[in-house]
N, C-alpha and C positions, 0 to 999 in steps of 0.2 A: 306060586302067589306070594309066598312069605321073599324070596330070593327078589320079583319083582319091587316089592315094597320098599327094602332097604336099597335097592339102588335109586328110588324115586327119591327118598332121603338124602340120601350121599348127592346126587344132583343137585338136591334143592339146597345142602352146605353149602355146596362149591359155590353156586350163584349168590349165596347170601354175602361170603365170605368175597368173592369178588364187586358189590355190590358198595361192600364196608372198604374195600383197596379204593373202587373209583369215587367215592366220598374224600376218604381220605386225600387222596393225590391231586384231587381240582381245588377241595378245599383248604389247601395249606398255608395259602397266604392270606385267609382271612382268618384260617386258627393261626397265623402266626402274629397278625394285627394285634390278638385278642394279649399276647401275651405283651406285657411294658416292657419296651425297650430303653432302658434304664438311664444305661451309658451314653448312648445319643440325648435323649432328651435333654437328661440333665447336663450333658457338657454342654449342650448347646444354648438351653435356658442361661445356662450362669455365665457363658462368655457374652453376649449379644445382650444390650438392655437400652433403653429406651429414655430419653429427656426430653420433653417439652418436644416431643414429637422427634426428635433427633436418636438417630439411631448409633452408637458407641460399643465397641469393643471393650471388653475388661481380660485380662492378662496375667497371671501373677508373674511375679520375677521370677520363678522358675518356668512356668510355661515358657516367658519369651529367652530365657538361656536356653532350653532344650530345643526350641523351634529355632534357635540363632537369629531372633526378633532385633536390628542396629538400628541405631538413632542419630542423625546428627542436627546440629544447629542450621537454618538456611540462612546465607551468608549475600550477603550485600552483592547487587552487578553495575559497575559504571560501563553498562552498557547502552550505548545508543542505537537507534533504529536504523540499522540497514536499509539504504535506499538505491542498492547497487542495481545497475540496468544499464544498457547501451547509448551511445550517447555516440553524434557524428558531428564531425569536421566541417564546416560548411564554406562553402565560396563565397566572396562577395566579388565576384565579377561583373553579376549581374547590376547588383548593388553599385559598384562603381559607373557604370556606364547609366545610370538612373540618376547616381550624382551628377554626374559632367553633363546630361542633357536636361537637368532641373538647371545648372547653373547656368548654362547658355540662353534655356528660355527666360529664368530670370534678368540675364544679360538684356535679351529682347524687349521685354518688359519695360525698362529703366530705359532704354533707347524709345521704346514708344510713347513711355510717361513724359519723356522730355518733347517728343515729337507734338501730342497731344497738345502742352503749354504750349508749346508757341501757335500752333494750329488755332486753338484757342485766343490768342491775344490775337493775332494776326485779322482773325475771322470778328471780334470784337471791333479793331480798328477800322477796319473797312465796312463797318455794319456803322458807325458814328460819322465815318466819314459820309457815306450813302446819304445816312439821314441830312447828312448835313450839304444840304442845296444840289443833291446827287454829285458830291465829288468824287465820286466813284461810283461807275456804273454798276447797274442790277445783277448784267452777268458776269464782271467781277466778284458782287458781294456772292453771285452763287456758285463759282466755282470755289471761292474759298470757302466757302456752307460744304461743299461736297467733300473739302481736303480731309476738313475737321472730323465731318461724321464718318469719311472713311479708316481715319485714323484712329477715330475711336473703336472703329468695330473691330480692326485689325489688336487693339490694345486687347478689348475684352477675350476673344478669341484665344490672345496667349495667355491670359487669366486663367482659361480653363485650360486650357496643355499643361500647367502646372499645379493645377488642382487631381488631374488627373493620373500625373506622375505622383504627387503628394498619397491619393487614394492607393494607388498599387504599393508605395512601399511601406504603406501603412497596412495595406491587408496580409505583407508578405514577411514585415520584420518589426512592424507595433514601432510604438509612438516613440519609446526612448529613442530608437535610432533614427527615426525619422527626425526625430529634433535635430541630429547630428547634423542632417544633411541641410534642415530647412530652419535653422536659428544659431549653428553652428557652436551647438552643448557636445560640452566630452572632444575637445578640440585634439587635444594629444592623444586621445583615446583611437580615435580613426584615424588622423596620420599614422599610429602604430599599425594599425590594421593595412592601410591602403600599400605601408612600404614592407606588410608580411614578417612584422616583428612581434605579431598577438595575432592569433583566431578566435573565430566566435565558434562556438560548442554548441549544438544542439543536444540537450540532454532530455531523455525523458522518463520520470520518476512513478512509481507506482502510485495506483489512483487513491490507496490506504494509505498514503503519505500524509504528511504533515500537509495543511493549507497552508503555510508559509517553506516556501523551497529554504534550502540549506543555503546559508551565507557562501561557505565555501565547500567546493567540492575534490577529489582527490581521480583523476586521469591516469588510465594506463593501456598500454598499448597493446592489444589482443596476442601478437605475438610475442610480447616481452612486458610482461606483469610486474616483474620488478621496478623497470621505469616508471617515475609517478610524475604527473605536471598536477600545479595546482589550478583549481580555474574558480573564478571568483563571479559571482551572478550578477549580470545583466539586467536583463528582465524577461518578462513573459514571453513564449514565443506565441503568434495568431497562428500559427499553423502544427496539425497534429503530422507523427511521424504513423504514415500510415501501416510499416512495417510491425510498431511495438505499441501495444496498447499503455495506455499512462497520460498523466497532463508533460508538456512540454514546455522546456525555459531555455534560455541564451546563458550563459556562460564566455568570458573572458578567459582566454591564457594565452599569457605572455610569453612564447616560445615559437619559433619559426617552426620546432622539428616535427611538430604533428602535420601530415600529410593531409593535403586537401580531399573531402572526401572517405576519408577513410575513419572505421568503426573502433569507438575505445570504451571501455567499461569506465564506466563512473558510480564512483561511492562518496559515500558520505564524509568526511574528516571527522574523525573522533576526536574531539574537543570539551568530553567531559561535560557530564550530567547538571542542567543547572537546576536550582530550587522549583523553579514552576515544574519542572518536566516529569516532577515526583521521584519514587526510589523503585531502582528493578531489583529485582531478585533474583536466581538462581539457583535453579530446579534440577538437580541430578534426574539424569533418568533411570536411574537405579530405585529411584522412591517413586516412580510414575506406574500406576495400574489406568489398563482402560476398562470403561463399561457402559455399554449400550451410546458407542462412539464419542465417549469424553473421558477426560482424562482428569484423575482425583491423584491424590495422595493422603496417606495418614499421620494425621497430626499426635502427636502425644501432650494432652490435658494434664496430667498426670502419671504418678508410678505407673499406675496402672490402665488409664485410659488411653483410647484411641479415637478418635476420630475421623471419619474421612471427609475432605473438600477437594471441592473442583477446582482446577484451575484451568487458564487459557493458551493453546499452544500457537497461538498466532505465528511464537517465532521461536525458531530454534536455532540453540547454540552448538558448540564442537560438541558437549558433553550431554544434554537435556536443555531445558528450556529457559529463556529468559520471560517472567511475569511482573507486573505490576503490583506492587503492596497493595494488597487491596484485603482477601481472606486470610491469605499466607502471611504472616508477620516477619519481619525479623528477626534472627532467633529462633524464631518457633524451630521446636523438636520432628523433626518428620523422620519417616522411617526408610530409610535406605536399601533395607534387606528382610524380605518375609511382608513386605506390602502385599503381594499375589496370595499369600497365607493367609493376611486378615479379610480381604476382598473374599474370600473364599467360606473362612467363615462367618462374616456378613448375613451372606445370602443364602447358608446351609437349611433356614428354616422355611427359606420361600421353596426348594426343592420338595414337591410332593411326591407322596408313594405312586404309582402308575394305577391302581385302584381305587386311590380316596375317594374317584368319580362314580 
């Protein structure tokens, strides 16, 4: 009995004693909550603080020499916006044989406007003489009645052949050049064209472009990017290039060598930033961090301060980006090296324990 007993004991240790293990071992991340974790907190409290809702980084000059925290000035860009895209050769064959048969019907015109007057005086005279004691029979006065009116209809008729002509190349190459053809504007302009000593360029520019096309543009040949022609703007073109999406415009260049038809890259001429166009800047990408798909940098306020701001990557250069003055200053200190360090610890306090919940 007595030999029973102590093993009923010795059992009921063991299970006690395993009872106090499985407490222990589930519970240790809630006894280890209990205990302050010192170091985290407080590094974290004292780098991370808060303005006016603005949230800022603080640093001592040793933290950012042991972290290898760089700083540099951002630095002015006389950069202009790239408007590079495809840009074709075009015929005016068709264009020519649209001149020669508006000029012919015009021809006609002027031959029928003179036919008309006298048709007209003719049919006048013999309408006074009629009256006058019938010196001229009835069906004299009505065949010359019939010359007149057929002449006239024959007139109006070529009115519209050339109304018609006028509409097509007005739908197919806009008004400037249709002036060429139908008031004879830009006279040296299309003799150069007609005798294939200038091309017109259809160019077409991204839809984020400028509303006013680039004065002049710079031309290069898909297989030899070195050769540059300049081509000088036109005007609008009515018709979109259905291959490349963008608005589309005519361009001038005075060179026989560009092949009819055939495909050339067109950019913009760098000519230098004027006053209205404001100041760009440039963005190493060395000081560029992303977060939740945008892209910031940190500014330095101060010794000790940081700052993050966003900026815009619409466009990018060889090295990082070019932006508009707008957050970014000139000048201003941004960090170059240990940006992903500060972004890091930024956000170190929004990371919560896996159990806070």
């Amino acid at each position: 009995m007595k030999n029973k007993l102590n093993a009923f004991l010795v059992i009921q240790a063991i299970l006690i004693l395993i009872l106090v293990w499985l407490l222990t071992y589930f519970g240790r991340d809630e006894f280890n909550n209990i205990k302050p974790n010192t170091d985290i907190s407080k590094n974290t409290q004292s780098l991370l603080k808060t303005a006016n809702g603005v949230n800022y980084i603080t640093l001592s000059s040793e933290i950012q020499s042991n972290s290898g925290i760089k700083i540099q000035p951002v630095q002015p860009s006389t950069y202009i916006k790239n408007l590079t895209n495809y840009a074709s050769v075009l015929s005016i064959d068709l264009l020519i044989e649209q001149k020669n048969r508006f000029n012919e019907i015009k021809n006609q015109i002027s031959l029928l406007s003179n036919e008309l007057d006298r048709d007209k005086k003719n049919y006048e005279r013999f309408k006074a003489l009629n009256d006058d004691n019938k010196n001229i029979s009835d069906k004299a006065l009505q065949e010359m009645k019939v010359n007149f009116e057929n002449t006239k209809i024959k007139l109006q008729a070529t009115q519209e052949l050339i109304t018609g002509i006028k509409q097509n190349i007005r739908a197919q190459w806009g008004e400037i050049i249709l002036s060429m053809i139908d008031i004879g504007a830009r006279k040296e302009l299309f003799d150069f064209l007609v005798q294939g000593k200038a091309r017109i360029v259809k160019v077409t520019l991204p839809e984020n472009a400028n509303d006013q096309p680039p004065k002049n543009i710079s031309l290069a040949l898909i297989d030899n990017l070195n050769e540059k022609f300049l081509a000088s703007y036109l005007a609008e073109s009515p018709t979109l290039d259905k291959s490349i999406k963008g608005k589309t415009y005519f361009y001038i260049v005075y060179s026989n060598q560009l092949r009819i038809d055939s495909k050339v890259i067109a950019s913009q001429v760098q000519d230098g930033l004027s006053s209205e166009s404001g100041k760009y800047l440039a963005i190493p990408k060395e000081a560029v961090v992303w977060n939740s798909g945008q892209a910031w940098v940190y500014v330095q306020a101060s010794e000790n301060k940081f700052f993050r701001k966003s900026i815009e990557t619409n466009t990018e250069s060889s090295n990082g980006w070019i932006v508009k003055e707008n957050q970014i200053k000139e000048n201003d200190l941004i960090v170059i090296n240990g940006a992903q360090l500060l972004l890091s610890e930024e956000f170190k306090y929004q990371i919560k324990n896996e159990n806070d919940d």
